[in-house]
py3Dmol code that shows the C-alpha trace and the ligand (Angstrom):
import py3Dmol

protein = """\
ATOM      1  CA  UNK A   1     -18.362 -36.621  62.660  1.00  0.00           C
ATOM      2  CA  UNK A   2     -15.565 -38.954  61.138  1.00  0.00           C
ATOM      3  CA  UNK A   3     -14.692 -41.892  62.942  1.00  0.00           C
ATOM      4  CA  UNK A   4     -10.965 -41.753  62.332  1.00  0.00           C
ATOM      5  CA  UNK A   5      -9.192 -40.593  65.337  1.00  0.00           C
ATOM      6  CA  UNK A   6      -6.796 -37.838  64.337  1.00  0.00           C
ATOM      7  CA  UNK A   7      -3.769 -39.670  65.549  1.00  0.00           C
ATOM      8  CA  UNK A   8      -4.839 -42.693  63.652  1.00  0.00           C
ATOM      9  CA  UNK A   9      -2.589 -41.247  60.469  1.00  0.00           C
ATOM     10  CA  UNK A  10       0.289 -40.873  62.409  1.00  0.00           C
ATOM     11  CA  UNK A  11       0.066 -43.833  63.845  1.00  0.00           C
ATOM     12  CA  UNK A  12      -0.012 -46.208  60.335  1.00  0.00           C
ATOM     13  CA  UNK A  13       2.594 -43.753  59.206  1.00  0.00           C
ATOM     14  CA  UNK A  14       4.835 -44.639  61.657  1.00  0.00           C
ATOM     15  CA  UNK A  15       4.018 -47.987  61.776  1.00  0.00           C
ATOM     16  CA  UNK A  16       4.112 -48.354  57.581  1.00  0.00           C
ATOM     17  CA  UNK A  17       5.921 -45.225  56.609  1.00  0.00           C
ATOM     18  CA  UNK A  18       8.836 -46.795  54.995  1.00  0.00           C
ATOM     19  CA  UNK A  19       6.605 -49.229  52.903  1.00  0.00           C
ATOM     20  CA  UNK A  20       5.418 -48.565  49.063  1.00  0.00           C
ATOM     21  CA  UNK A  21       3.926 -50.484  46.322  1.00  0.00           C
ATOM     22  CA  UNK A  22       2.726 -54.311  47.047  1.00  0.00           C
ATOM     23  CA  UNK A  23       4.049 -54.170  50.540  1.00  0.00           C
ATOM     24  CA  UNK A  24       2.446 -50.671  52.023  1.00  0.00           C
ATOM     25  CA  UNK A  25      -1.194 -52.148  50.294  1.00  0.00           C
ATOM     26  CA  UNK A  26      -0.655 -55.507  51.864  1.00  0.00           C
ATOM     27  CA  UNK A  27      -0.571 -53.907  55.070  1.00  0.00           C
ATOM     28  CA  UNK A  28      -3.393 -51.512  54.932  1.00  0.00           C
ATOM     29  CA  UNK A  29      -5.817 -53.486  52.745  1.00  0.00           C
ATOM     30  CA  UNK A  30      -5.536 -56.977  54.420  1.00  0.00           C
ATOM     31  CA  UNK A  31      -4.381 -55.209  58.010  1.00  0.00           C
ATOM     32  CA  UNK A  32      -6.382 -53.158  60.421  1.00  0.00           C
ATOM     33  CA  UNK A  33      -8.141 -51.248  57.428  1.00  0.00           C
ATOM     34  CA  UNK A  34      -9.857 -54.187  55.736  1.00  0.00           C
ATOM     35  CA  UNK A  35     -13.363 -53.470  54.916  1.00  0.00           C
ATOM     36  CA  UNK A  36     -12.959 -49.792  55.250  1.00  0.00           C
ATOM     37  CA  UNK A  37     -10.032 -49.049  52.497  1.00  0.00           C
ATOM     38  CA  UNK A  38     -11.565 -48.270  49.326  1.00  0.00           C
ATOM     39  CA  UNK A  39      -8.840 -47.578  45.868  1.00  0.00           C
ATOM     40  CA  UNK A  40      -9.962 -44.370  43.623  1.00  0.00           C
ATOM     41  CA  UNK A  41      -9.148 -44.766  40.086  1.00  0.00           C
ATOM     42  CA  UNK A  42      -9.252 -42.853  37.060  1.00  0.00           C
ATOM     43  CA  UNK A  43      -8.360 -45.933  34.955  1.00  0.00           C
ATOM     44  CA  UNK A  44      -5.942 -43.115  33.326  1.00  0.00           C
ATOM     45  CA  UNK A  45      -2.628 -43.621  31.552  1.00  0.00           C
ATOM     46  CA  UNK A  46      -0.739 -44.808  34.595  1.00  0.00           C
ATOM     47  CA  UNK A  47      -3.444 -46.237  36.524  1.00  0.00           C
ATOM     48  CA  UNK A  48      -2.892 -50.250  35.348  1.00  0.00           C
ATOM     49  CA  UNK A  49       0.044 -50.513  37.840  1.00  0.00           C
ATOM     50  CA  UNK A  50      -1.500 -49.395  40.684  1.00  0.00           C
ATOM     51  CA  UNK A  51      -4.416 -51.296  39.850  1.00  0.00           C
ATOM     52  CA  UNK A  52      -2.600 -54.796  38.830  1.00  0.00           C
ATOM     53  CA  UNK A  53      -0.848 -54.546  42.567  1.00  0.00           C
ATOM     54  CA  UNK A  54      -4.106 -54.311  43.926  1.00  0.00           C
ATOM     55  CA  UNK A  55      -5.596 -57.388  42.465  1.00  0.00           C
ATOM     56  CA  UNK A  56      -2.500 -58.896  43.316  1.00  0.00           C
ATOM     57  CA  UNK A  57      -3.415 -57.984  47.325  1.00  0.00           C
ATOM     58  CA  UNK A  58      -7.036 -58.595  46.917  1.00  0.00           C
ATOM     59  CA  UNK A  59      -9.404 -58.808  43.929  1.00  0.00           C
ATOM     60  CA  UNK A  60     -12.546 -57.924  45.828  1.00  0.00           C
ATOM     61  CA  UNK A  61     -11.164 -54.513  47.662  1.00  0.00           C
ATOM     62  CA  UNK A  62     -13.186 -51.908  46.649  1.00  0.00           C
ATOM     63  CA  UNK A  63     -12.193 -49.669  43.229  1.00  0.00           C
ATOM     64  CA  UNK A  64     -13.752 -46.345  42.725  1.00  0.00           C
ATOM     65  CA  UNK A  65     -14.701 -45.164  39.302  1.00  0.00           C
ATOM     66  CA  UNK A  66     -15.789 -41.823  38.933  1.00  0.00           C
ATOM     67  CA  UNK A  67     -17.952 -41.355  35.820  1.00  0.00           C
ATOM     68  CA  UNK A  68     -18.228 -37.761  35.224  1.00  0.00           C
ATOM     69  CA  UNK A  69     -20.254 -37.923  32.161  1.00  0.00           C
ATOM     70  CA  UNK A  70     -17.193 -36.306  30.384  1.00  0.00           C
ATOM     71  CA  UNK A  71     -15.109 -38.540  30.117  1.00  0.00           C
ATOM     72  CA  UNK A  72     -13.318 -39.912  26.614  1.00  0.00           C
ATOM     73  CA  UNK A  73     -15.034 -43.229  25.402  1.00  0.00           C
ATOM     74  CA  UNK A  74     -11.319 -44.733  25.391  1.00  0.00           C
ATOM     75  CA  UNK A  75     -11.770 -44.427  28.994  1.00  0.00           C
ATOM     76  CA  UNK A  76     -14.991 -45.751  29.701  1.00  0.00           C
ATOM     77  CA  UNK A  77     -13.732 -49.233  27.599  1.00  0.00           C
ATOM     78  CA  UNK A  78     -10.184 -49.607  28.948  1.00  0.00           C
ATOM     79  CA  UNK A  79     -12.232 -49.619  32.711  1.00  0.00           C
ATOM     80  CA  UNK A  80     -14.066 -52.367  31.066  1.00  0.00           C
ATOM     81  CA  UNK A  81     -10.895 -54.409  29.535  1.00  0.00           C
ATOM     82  CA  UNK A  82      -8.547 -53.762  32.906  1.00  0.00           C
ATOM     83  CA  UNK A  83     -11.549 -54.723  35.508  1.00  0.00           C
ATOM     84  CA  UNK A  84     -11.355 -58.127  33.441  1.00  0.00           C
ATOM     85  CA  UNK A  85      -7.822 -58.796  32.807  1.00  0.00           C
ATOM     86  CA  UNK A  86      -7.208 -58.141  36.680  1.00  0.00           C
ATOM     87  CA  UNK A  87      -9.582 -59.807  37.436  1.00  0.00           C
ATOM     88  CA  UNK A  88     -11.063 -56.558  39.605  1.00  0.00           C
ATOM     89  CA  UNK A  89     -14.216 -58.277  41.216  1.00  0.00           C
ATOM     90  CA  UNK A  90     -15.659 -54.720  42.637  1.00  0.00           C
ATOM     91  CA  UNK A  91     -15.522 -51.624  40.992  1.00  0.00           C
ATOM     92  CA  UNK A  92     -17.613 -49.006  42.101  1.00  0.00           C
ATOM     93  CA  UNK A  93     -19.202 -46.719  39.271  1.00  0.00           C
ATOM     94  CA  UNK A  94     -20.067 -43.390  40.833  1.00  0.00           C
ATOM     95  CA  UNK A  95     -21.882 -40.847  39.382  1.00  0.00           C
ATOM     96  CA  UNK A  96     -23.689 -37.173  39.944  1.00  0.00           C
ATOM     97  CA  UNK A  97     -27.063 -36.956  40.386  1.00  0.00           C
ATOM     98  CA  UNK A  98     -29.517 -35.791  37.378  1.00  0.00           C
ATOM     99  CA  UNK A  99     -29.542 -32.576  39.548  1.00  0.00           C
ATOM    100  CA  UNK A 100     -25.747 -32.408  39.522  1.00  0.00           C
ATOM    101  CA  UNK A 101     -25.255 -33.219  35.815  1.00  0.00           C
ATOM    102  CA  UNK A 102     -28.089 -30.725  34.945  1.00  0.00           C
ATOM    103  CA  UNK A 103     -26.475 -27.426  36.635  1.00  0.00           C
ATOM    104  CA  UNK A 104     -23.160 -28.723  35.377  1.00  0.00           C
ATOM    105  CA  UNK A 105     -23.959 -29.010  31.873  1.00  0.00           C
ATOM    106  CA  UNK A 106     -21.386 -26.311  29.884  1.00  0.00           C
ATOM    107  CA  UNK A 107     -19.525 -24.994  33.494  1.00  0.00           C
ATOM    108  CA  UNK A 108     -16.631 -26.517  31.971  1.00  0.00           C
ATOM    109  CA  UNK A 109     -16.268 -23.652  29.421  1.00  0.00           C
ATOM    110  CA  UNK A 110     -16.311 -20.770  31.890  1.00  0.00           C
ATOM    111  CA  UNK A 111     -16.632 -22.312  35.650  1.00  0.00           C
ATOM    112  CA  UNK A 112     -14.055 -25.350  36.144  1.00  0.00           C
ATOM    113  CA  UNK A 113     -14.141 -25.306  40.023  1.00  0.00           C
ATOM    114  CA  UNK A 114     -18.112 -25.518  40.334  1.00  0.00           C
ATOM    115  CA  UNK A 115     -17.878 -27.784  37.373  1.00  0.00           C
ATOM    116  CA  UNK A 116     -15.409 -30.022  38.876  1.00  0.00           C
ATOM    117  CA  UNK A 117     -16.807 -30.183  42.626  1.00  0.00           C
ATOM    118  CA  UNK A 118     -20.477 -30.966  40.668  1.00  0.00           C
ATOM    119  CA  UNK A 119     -19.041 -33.653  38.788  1.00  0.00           C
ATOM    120  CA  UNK A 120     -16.054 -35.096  40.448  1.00  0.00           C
ATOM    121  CA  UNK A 121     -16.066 -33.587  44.407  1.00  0.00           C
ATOM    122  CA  UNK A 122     -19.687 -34.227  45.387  1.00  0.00           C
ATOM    123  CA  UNK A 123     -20.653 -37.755  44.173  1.00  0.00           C
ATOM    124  CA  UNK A 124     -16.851 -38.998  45.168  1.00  0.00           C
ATOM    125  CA  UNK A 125     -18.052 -37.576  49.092  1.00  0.00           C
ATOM    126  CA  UNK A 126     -21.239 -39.403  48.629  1.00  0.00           C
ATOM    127  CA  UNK A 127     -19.943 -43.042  48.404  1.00  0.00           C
ATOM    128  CA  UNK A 128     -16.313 -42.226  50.469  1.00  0.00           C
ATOM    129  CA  UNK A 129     -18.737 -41.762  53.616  1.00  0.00           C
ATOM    130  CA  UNK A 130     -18.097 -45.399  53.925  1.00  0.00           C
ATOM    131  CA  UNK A 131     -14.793 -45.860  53.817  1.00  0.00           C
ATOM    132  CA  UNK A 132     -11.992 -44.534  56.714  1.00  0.00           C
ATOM    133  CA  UNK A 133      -9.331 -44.667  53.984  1.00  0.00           C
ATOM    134  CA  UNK A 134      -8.248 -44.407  50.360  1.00  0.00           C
ATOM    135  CA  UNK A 135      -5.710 -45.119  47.984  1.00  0.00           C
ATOM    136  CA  UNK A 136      -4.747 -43.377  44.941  1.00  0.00           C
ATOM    137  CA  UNK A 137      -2.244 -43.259  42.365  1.00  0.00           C
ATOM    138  CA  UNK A 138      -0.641 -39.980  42.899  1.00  0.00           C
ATOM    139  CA  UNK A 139       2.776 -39.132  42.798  1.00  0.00           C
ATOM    140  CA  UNK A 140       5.929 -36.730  43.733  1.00  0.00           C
ATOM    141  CA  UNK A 141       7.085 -37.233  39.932  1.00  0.00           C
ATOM    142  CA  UNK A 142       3.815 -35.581  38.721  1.00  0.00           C
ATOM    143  CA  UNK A 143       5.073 -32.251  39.807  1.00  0.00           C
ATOM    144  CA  UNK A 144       2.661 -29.345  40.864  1.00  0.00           C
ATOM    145  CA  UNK A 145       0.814 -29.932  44.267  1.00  0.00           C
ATOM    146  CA  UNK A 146       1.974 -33.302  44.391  1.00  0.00           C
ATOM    147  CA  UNK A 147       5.691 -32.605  44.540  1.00  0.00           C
ATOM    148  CA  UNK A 148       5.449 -33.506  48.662  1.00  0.00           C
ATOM    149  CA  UNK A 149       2.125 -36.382  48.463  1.00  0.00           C
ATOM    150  CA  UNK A 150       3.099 -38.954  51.046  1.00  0.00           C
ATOM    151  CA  UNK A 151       2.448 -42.104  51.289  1.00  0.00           C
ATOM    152  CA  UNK A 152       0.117 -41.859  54.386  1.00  0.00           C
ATOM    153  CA  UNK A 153      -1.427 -38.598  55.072  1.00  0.00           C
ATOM    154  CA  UNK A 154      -3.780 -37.452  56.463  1.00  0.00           C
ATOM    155  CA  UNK A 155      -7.066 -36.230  54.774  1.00  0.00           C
ATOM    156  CA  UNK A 156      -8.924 -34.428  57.383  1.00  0.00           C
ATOM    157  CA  UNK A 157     -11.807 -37.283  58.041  1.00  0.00           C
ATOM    158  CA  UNK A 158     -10.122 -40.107  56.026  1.00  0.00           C
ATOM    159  CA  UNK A 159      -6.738 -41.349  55.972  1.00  0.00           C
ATOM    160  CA  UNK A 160      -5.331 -40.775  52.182  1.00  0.00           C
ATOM    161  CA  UNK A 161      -3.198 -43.677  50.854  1.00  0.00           C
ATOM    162  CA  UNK A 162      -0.490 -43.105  47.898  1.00  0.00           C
ATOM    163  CA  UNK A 163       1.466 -46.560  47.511  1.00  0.00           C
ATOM    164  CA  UNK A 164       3.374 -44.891  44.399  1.00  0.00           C
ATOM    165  CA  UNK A 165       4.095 -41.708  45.569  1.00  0.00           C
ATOM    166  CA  UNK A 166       8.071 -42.347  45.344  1.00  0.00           C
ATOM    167  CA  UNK A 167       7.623 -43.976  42.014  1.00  0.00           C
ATOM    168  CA  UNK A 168       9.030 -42.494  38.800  1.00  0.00           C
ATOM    169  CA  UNK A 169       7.895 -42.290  35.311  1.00  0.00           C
ATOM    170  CA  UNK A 170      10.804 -44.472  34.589  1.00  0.00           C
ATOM    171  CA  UNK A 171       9.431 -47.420  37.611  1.00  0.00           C
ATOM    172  CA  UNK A 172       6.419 -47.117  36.161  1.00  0.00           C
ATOM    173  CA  UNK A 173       7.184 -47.674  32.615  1.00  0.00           C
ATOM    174  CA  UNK A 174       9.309 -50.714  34.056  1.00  0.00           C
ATOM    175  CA  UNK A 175       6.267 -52.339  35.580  1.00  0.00           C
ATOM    176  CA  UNK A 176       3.720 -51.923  32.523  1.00  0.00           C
ATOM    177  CA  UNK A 177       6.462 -53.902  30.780  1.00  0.00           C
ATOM    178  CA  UNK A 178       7.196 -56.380  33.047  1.00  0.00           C
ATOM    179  CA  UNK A 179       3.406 -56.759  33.966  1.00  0.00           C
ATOM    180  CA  UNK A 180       2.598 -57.044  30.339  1.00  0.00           C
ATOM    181  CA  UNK A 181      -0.106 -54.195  31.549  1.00  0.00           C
ATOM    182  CA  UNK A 182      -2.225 -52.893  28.828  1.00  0.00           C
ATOM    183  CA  UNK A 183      -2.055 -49.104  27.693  1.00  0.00           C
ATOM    184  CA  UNK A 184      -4.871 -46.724  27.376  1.00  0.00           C
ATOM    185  CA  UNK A 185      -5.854 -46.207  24.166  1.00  0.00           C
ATOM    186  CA  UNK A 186      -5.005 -42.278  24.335  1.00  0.00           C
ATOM    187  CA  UNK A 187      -1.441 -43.128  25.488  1.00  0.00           C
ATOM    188  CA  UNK A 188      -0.603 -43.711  21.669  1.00  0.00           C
ATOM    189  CA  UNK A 189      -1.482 -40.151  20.657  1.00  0.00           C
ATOM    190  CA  UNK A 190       0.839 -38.816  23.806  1.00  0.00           C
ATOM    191  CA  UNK A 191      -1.878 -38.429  26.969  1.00  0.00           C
ATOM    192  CA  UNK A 192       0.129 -38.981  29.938  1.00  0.00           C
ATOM    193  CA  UNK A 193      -2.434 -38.153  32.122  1.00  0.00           C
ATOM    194  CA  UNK A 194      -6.044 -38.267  31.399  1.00  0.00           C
ATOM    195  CA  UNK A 195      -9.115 -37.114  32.633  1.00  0.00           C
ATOM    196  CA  UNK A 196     -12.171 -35.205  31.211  1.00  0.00           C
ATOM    197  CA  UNK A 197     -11.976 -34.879  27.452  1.00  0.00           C
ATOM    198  CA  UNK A 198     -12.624 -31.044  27.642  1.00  0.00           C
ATOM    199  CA  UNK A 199     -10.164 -30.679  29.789  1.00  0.00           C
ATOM    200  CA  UNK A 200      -7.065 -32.870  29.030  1.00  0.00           C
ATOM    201  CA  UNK A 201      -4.526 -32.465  26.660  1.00  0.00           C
ATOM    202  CA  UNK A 202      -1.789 -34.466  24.803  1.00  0.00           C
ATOM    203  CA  UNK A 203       1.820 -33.134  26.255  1.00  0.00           C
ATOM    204  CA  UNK A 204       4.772 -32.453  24.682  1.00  0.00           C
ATOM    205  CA  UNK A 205       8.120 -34.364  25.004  1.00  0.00           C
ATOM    206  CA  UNK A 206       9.562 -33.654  28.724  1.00  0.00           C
ATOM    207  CA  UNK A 207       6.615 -31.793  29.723  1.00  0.00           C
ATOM    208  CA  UNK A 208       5.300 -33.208  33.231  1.00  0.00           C
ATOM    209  CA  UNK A 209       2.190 -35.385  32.778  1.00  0.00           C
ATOM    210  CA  UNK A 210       0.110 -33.300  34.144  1.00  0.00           C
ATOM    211  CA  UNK A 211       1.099 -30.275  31.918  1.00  0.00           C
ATOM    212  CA  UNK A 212      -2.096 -31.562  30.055  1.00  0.00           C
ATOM    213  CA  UNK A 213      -5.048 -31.078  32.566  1.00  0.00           C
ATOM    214  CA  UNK A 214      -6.644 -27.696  32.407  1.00  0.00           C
ATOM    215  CA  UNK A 215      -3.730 -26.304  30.458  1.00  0.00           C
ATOM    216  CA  UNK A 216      -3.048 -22.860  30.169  1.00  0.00           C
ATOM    217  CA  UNK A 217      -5.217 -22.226  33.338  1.00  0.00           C
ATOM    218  CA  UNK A 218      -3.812 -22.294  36.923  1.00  0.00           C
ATOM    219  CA  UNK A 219      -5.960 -24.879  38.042  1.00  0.00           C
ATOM    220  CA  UNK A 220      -3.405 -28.014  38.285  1.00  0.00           C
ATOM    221  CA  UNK A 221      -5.855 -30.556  40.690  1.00  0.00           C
ATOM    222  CA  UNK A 222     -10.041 -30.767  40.416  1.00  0.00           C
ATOM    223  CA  UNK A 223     -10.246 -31.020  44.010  1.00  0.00           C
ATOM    224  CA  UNK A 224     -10.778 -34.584  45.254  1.00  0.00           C
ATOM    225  CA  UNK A 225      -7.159 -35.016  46.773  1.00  0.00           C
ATOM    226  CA  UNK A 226      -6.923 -31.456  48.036  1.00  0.00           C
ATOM    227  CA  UNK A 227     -10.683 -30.935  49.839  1.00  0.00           C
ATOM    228  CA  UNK A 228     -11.378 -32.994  53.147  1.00  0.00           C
ATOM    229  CA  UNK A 229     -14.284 -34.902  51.921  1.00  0.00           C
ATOM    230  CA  UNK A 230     -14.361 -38.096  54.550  1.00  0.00           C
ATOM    231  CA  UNK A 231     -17.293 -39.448  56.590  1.00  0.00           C
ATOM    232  CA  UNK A 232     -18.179 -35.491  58.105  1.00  0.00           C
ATOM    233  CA  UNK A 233     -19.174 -34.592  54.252  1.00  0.00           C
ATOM    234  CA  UNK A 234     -17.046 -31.651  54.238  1.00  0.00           C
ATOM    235  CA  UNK A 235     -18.130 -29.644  51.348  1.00  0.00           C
ATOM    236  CA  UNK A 236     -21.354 -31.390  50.402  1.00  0.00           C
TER     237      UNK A 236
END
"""
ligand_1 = """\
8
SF4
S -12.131 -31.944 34.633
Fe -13.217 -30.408 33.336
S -15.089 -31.401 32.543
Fe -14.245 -32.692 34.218
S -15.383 -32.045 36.020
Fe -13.488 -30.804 36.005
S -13.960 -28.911 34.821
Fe -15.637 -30.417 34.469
"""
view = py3Dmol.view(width=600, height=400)
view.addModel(protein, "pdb")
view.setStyle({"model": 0}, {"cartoon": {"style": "trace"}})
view.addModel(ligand_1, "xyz")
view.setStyle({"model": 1}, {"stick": {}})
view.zoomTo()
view.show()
């Protein structure tokens, strides 16, 4: 069973609701929530913001990385480069078991929702049993299912933290520049938002970022914002 009482989101969103950015992640990750906050990352186009705020909080809170085995080598380095220049002192590399990785091999071609849960769903339950709250980077601007994201919701078993939600492309363009944040490599060649490589595309000019994940199919999220995955193991 999880140990977050079901009010518990309601509570910090009334307490911390009108918060974002620096100020809502000084509250949570040095507040009541300290040692059971964890950050998930992609270390994607936008991710660097997020990222530099939370060093700026606290080096040491703990940064997920989920290595799906498919992910572009741009990504795998720029982890390696940001982690330093923030001076991140604990990112977490999670990834699926041999098991996982071995039924998952090709799904990607013809099976993206068993491919995703394998890869992404599954090993991101595994190590979130430990924590009674996340933060991500998602936000309202990205369109699709994240039009409404909150700031503070509530996951179903762990309390889901978006400090950017109200953030636009435009505030977060702002901050890379003023931050003097470095870009992913795939940024250049017009990824906005970046995931697996067989599954992310460049996007046009005014297309939403997200246009480029799974395009052409309906799928628009892989599953670990929109499945209750806390400390119960929902869908292990
Ligand atoms: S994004 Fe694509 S390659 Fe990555 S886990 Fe999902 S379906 Fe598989």
């Amino acid at each position: 069973m999880s140990a977050i009482d079901p009010g518990t989101a309601q509570r910090l969103k009334a307490l911390y609701g009108h918060l974002d950015g620096k100020e809502l992640l000084e509250a949570l990750l040095l507040g009541e929530l300290r040692g059971r906050i964890a950050v998930t990352s992609s270390f994607g186009a936008e991710s660097a913001v997020l990222l530099d705020l939370v060093a700026e909080v606290d080096p040491a809170t703990p940064v997920i990385f989920l290595d799906t085995g498919e992910l572009f080598d741009e990504t795998v380095a720029y982890r390696v480069e940001l982690e330093r220049k923030l001076g991140l002192t604990n990112v977490i590399v999670v990834r699926p078991t041999a098991e996982e990785l071995a039924e998952a091999e090709d799904l990607w071609r013809d099976d993206i929702d068993r491919c995703c849960e394998l890869r992404k769903v599954r090993p991101l339950a595994r190590v979130t049993r430990a924590f009674d709250a996340l933060v991500d980077g998602r936000k309202r601007a990205h369109g699709f299912d994240r039009e409404s994201v909150g700031s503070i919701e509530d996951g179903i078993g762990v309390i889901k933290v978006s400090p950017l939600a109200s953030w636009s492309a435009e505030r977060i363009e702002q901050a890379f520049i003023a931050r003097e944040l470095p870009r992913h490599p795939l940024v250049a060649q017009n990824y906005r938002s970046i995931g697996c490589w067989p599954c992310t595309r460049p996007v046009e000019p005014g297309q939403s970022a997200r246009a480029g994940r799974w395009a052409g199919q309906a799928k628009t999220e892989c599953g670990i914002h929109t499945l209750a995955f806390g400390r119960d193991g929902a869908g292990i």
